[in-house]
N, C-alpha and C positions, 0 to 999 in steps of 0.2 A: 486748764493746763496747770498742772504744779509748779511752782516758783523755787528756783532755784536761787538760795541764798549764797552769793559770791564775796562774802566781805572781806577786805583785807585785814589783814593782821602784822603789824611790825614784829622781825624777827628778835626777839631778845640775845644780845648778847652773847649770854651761855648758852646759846641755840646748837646743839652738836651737829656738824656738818651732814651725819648720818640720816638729821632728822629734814636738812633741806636736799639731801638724796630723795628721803622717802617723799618728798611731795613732787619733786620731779619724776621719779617712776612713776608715781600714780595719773600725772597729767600726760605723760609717756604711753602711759597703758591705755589710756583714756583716748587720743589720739587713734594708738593705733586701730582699737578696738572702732573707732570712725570709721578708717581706712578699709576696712575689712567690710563692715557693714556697705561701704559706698563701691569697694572692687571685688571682692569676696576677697578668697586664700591667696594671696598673690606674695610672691619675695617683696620686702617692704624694708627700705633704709629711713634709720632715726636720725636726726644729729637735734643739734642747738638751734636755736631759733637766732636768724640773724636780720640784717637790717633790710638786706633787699627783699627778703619776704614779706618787709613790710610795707614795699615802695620806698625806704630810705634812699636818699642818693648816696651813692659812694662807699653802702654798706657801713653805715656809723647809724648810729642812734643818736642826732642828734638835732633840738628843735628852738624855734626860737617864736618865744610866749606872743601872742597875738596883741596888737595895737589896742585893741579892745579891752578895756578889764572890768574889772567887778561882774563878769557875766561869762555864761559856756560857750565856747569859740572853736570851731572845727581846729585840731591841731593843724602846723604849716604842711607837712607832706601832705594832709587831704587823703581824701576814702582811696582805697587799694581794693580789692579784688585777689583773694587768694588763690594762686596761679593753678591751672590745669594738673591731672597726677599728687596735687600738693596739700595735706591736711596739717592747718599748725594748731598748737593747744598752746594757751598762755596760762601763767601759774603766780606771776607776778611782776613786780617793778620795782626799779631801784631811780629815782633820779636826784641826780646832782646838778650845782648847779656851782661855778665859780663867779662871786660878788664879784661886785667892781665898787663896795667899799661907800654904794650909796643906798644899798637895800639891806634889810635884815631878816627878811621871810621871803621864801620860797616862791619863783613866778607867780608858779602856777600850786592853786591847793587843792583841786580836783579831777578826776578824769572819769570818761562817763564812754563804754564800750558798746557803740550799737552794727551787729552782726542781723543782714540784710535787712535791713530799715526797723529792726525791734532793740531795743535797748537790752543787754544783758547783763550790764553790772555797769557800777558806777561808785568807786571808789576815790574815799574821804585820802591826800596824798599825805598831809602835815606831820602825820605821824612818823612818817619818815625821816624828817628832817631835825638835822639839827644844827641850829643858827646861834652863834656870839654872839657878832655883832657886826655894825653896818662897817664899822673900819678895815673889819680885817677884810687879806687879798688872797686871800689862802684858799685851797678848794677844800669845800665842807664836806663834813662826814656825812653818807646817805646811807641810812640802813634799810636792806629788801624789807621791800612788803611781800606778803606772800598770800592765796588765796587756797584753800583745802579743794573747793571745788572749780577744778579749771573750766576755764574757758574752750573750747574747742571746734573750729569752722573747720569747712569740708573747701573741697575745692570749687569755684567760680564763684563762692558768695564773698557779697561788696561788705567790708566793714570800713567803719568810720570810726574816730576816736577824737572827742573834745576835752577840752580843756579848761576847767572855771581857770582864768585869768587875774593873777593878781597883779603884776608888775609886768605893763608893759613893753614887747622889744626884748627880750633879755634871754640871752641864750642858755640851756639847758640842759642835759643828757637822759633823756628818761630812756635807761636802760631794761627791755622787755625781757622777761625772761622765761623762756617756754622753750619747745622743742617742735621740728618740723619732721612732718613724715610723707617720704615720696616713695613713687612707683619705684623701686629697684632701676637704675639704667637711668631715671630722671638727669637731666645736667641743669647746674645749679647755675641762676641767674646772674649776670652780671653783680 
């Protein structure tokens, strides 16, 4: 089986919005073209990829680094199951984090994507990040990563998502950013 190279890339700066359009179309297309393979021709609605597709509670993207560190630790929401009708493609991530002024790096500086028990990428986070210093209280700048070749799960399959562990306890945002695609008429989860 050919190995598909997933690596992130941090967005530079003068990244023209046009050009994180075109990688959202293409994880867009990519999706649906799932969709279609897995229903055929059917009406098919796109949106944004949000939290309860991902098992988030409360629809936030929001996590809190595992007790454990210096080693890879299931994120806290735990493996989900991509719901019935529901194909989502992931394209990248942005997380931030707000110090509390006794850390100076990032929780968490890995994350490692395994869709039905096979690992599909595993992405270096650091480069994201951008840290002063342990004083400040301020929330830091988190620039997207972004991925060319997306991710893309079908419906009922189990993904799991870890996290190498730097700073234990400490809450996080890792904001996913992808798009979901359902049956036409689907009604969207709590």
């Amino acid at each position: 089986m050919p190995i598909t190279i997933r690596s992130l890339t941090a967005l530079p700066s003068e990244l023209k919005p046009e050009v994180v359009d075109a990688i959202r179309n293409a994880c867009e297309a990519a999706a649906i073209a799932k969709a279609i393979e897995l229903w055929g021709d059917i009406r098919l609605t796109s949106r944004d990829l949000n939290g309860t597709d991902m098992a988030y509670a409360n629809n936030v993207f929001t996590e809190t680094s595992n007790a454990t560190i210096n080693q890879w630790n299931a994120m806290a929401f735990g493996a989900f199951a991509v719901a019935r009708a529901t194909v989502i493609g992931i394209y990248g991530l942005r997380i931030q984090t707000l110090p509390d002024a006794t850390i100076d790096f990032p929780p968490i500086t890995g994350v490692r994507i395994d869709v039905g028990g096979a690992r599909v990428a595993q992405w270096h986070t650091q480069q994201g990040d951008t840290y002063t210093s342990a004083a400040s209280t301020a929330p830091l700048h988190a620039i997207p990563l972004v991925t060319k070749s997306p991710i893309v799960i079908g419906e009922d399959i189990t993904v799991t998502i870890f996290e190498y562990t730097r700073t234990a306890s400490t809450v996080y945002v890792p904001c996913w950013m992808g798009v979901t695609i359902e049956k036409e008429g689907t009604t969207l989860r709590p």
